[in-house]
C-alpha positions, -999 to +999 in steps of 0.1 A: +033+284+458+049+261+479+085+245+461+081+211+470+079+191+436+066+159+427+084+123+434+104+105+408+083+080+406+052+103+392+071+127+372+066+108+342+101+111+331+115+076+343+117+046+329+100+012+349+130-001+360+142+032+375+103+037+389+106-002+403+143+004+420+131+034+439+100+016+456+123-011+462+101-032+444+110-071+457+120-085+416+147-059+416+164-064+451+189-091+441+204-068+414+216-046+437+236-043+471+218-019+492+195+010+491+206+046+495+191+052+529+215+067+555+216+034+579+228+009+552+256+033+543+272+017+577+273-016+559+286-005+530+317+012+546+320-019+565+320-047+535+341-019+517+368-015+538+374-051+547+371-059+503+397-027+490+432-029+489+459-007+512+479-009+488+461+012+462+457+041+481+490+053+481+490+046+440+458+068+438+472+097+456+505+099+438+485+095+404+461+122+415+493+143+424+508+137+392+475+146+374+468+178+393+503+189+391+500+220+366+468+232+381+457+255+409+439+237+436+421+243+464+437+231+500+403+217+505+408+195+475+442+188+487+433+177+516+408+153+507+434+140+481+459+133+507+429+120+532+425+091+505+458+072+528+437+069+559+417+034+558+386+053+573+384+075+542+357+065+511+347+081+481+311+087+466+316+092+428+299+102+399+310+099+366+300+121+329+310+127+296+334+159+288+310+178+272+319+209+262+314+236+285+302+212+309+269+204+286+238+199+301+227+215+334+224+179+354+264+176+350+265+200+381+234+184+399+255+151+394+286+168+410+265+190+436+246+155+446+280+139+453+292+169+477+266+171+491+263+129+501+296+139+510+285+162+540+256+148+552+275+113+556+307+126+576+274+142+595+262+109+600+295+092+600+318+112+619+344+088+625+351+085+589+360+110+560+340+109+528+357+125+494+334+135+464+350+123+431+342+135+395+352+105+372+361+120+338+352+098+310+381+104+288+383+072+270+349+078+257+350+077+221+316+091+209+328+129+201+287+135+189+278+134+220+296+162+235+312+185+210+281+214+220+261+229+240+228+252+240+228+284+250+191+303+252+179+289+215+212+288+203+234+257+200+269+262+204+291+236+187+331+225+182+331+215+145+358+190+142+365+151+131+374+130+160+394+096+170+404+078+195+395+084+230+383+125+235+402+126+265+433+133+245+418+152+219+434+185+208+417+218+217+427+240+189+396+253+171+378+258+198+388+300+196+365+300+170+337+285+196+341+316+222+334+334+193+301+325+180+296+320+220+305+357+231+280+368+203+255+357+223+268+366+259+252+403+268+280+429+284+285+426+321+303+412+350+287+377+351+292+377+311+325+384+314+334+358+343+315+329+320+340+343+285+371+342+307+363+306+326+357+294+286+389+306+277+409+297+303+394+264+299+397+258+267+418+278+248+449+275+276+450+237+282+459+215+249+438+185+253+401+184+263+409+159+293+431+190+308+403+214+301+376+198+314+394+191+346+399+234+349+366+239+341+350+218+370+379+220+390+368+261+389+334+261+398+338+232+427+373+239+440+363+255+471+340+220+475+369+196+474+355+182+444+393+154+436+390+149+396+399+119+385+412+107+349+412+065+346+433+072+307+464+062+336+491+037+330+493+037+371+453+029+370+454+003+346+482-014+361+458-022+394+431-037+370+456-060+351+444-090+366+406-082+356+414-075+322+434-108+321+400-124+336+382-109+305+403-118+281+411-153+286+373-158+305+349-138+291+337-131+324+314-103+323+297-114+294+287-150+307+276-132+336+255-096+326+240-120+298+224-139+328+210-109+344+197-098+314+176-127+309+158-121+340+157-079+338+135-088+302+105-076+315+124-038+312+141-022+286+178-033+285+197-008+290+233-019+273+240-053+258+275-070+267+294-083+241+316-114+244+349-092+251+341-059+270+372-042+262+388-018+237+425-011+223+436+022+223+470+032+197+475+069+193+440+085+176+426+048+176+400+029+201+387-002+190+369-029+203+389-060+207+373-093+193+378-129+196+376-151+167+395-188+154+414-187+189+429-152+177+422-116+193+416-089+164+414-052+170+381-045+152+383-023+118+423-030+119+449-054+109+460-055+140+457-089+157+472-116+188+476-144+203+470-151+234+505-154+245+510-121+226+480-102+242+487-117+276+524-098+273+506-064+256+487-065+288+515-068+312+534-043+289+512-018+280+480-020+299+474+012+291+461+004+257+433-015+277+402+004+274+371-016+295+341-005+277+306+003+296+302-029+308+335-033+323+343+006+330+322+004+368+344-024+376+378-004+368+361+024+390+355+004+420+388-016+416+410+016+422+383+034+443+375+032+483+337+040+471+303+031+486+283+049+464+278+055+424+260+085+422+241+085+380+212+092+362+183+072+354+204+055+322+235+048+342+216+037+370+196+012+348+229-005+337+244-005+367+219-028+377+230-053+349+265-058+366+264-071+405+267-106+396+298-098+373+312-078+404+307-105+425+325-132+403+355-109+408+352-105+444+343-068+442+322-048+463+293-034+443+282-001+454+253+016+467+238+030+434+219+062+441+199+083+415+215+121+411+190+145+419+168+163+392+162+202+393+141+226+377+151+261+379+128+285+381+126+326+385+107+344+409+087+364+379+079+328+367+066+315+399+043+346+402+027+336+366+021+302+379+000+312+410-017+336+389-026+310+365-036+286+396-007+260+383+007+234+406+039+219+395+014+182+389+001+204+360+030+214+349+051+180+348+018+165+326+016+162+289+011+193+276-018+182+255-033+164+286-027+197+304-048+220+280-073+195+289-074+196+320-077+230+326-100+239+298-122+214+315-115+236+350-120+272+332-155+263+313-190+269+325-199+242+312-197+205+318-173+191+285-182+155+301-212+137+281-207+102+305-242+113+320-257+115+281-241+079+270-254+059+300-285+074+289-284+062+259-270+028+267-300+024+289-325+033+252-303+007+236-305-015+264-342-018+261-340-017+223-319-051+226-344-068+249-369-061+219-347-071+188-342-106+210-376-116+205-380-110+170-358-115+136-319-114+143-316-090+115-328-066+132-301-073+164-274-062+144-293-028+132-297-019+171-263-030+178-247-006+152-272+018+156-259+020+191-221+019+183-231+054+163-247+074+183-225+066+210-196+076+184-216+103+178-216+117+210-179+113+218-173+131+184-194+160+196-177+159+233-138+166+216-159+192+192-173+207+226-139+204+245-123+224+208-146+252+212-139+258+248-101+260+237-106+284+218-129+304+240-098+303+266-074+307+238-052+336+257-048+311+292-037+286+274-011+299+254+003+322+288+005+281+301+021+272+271+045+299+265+053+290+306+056+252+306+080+258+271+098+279+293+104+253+320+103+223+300+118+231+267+105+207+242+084+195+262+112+179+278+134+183+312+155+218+313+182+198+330+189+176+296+189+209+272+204+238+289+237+252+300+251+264+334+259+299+317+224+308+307+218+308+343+247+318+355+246+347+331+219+361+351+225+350+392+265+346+389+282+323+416+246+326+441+238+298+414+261+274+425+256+287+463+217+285+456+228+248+442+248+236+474+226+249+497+189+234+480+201+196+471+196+172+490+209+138+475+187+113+494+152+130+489+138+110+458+119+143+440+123+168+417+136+196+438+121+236+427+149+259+432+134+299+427+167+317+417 
């Protein structure tokens, strides 16, 4: 069967907004910059390079120095780190959670999508240097999120309280994860590579900001992927000025409030608050409020003036934590990007923000959707042609699809449209009677006519039953098959793990990865491992 999927836009797994932005529909258009198609990525570098600061280029690579300084890195990586001083040099980014173990499989579709921008614009683009950038979300606070993954129909989780940014957060424990995970790992070389990347990881790096920058540093090294980790007192220094805007202004909120108004139509993704920031102290991230001309750190005593906060800033702005409103600006403040590279969700808020970019004299990036995959085996493939599947069947309700193809496999005609015109027609002449005579009588036709019409749509879904049952053993081989590929009935990418595939195809899965995406084709992409 061929591998070529189905679009975005009919996979039934995106939200309208995302749906609208992709057909560029005309309501969205002032929400965001520019498209991701390969021409306006000219413009971008342009408005980019003419909006970023020198100056900040040479405090990004002696950060990134300092934060790669007790890891192994690629010269690839190096290089692009030290390409970062040349004004012809931007970054495409993506940023995600540090879920353990990497989490769910679209983690590395979000990272493989960014390489792979990366090539096919210094393709384009030869005259300039792209650099693919993993933002770490260390300051994230919201350790349910991440402490597990799942593994086949096990779920792996770190038991453990949390505080505070996870960045920071201690690794001990997690010995006791490889071991419920290594029950579950069969014997063999692929096995073994998977136990010893986890315990490198994990159990030889003390905080979980360390360990997740080994862990993808490992499997994209030889890509260039630079990591980069915004929990920086260098980082925050460059965004002072922003986070002085915020306080004092309450810029971002005045301004995403406005776009929210007219995005009503669709679902809001994330709601500003009046003060977009947090205060981090040791195991501690709160949000800060404003209230009777004072600034409180929320479920604390802790509390300012503005003279006081003003001088914390200055001071200290590391314990200035922008939240998700305010976290794309920080990005793009210390970044030479063009292009944010999320999922549907990220995308959606990202489209909240280009008027609160614009009151800071920011470039907003080109915002483009990371790619969606479904993996699929060879063995798997030949059950789908034997079945007579497409991959439309297979991305539709599963209900809708028994259906369907119970419909397809009977003799018979499970359709009684042909009887009910029928007997609207008997009905219809009934009526033309009862009109001329007692209107009694009217309303006996009229729900005489709602029953038997009932009737025969209750004897249709009776019809449709049987034939399930007579092809009983189809259906459940398409069951047992779309549950394979869609777990839960929902996407493989948002429940399962790198290593369960990993387990089986070793590195040819990332090759298999690098080689099959391509970030600018809006469709599922089939890869047959």
């Amino acid at each position: 069967m061929p591998t070529d999927c189905i679009s975005y836009q009919k996979s039934r797994y995106f939200t309208k907004i995302i749906v609208d932005y992709l057909n560029e529909d005309s309501s969205l258009k002032q929400f965001y910059n520019r498209f991701p198609n390969i021409e306006n990525f000219k413009l971008q570098i342009a408005e980019k390079n003419g909006n970023f600061k020198i100056e900040n280029r040479q405090i990004i690579i002696s950060e990134l120095e300092k934060q790669y300084q007790n890891f192994e890195v690629s010269q690839t990586t190096l290089n692009n780190i030290k390409l970062l001083k040349n004004s012809n040099t931007f970054t495409v980014t993506t940023g995600h959670q540090l879920n353990l173990f990497t989490g769910p499989l679209y983690f590395l579709y979000k990272i493989v999508s960014t390489i792979n921008l990366c090539k096919e614009l210094k393709s384009n683009y030869p005259d300039y240097d792209f650099v693919p950038i993993y933002w770490m979300a260390t300051e994230d606070h919201d350790f349910e999120e991440i402490n597990y993954f799942n593994f086949t129909t096990k779920k792996i989780k770190w038991n453990r309280e949390s505080f505070g940014p996870v960045g920071r957060l201690s690794t001990d424990g997690l010995k006791e994860v490889l071991e419920q995970f290594q029950k579950e790992l069969v014997i063999g070389e692929n096995a073994t590579f998977i136990k010893n990347l986890f315990s490198k990881s994990y159990l030889e790096h003390t905080n979980l900001a360390d360990a997740t920058r080994f862990l993808a540093n490992e499997l994209f090294k030889k890509e260039g992927l630079v990591i980069i980790d915004g929990d920086s007192v260098a980082l925050k220094k460059l965004f002072i000025p922003f986070v002085k805007e915020e306080l004092l202004n309450q810029t971002s909120f005045k301004k995403v409030s406005e776009t929210v108004e007219h995005l009503k139509e669709y679902k809001i993704q994330v709601n500003p608050r009046e003060l977009n920031l947090f205060y981090i102290e040791d195991n501690l991230r709160e949000r800060i409020v404003y209230e009777n001309n004072t600034y409180k750190i929320n479920n604390t005593n802790i509390e300012f003036s503005e003279t006081e906060i003003l001088a914390e800033l200055e001071n200290n702005p590391e314990k200035f934590s922008p939240n998700v409103i305010l976290r794309p600006l920080y990005q793009e403040v210390i970044l030479p990007n063009i292009c944010y590279i999320g999922g549907g969700g990220e995308i959606a808020y990202w489209l909240e923000l280009k008027s609160c970019f614009e009151a800071n004299n920011i470039t907003f990036p080109i915002l483009l959707l990371r790619n969606s995959v479904v993996l699929t085996t060879k063995k798997q493939v030949e059950k789908i042609d034997k079945l007579s599947l497409t991959w439309i069947d297979l991305f539709t309700n599963q209900q809708e699809l028994f259906t369907l193809k119970t419909k397809e496999y009977s003799n018979l005609k499970i359709d009684f449209t042909e009887q009910k015109e029928h007997l609207k027609k008997q009905f219809n002449k009934l009526n033309a009677i009862a009109n001329e005579t007692d209107k009694s009588f009217i309303g006996a036709v009229k729900a005489q006519e709602i029953k038997q019409i009932k009737g025969l749509e209750n004897l249709e879904k009776r019809l449709l039953k049987a034939e399930k049952r007579v092809h009983t053993e189809t259906l459940d081989r398409i069951l047992l098959l779309q549950n394979e590929l869609f777990p839960n009935q929902s996407l493989q990418e948002r429940k399962a793990n790198f290593s369960e595939f990993y387990k089986d195809f070793g590195s040819q899965f990332i090759i298999k990865l690098l080689e099959e995406i391509k970030p600018l084709e809006q469709e599922f992409k089939v890869i047959i491992l």
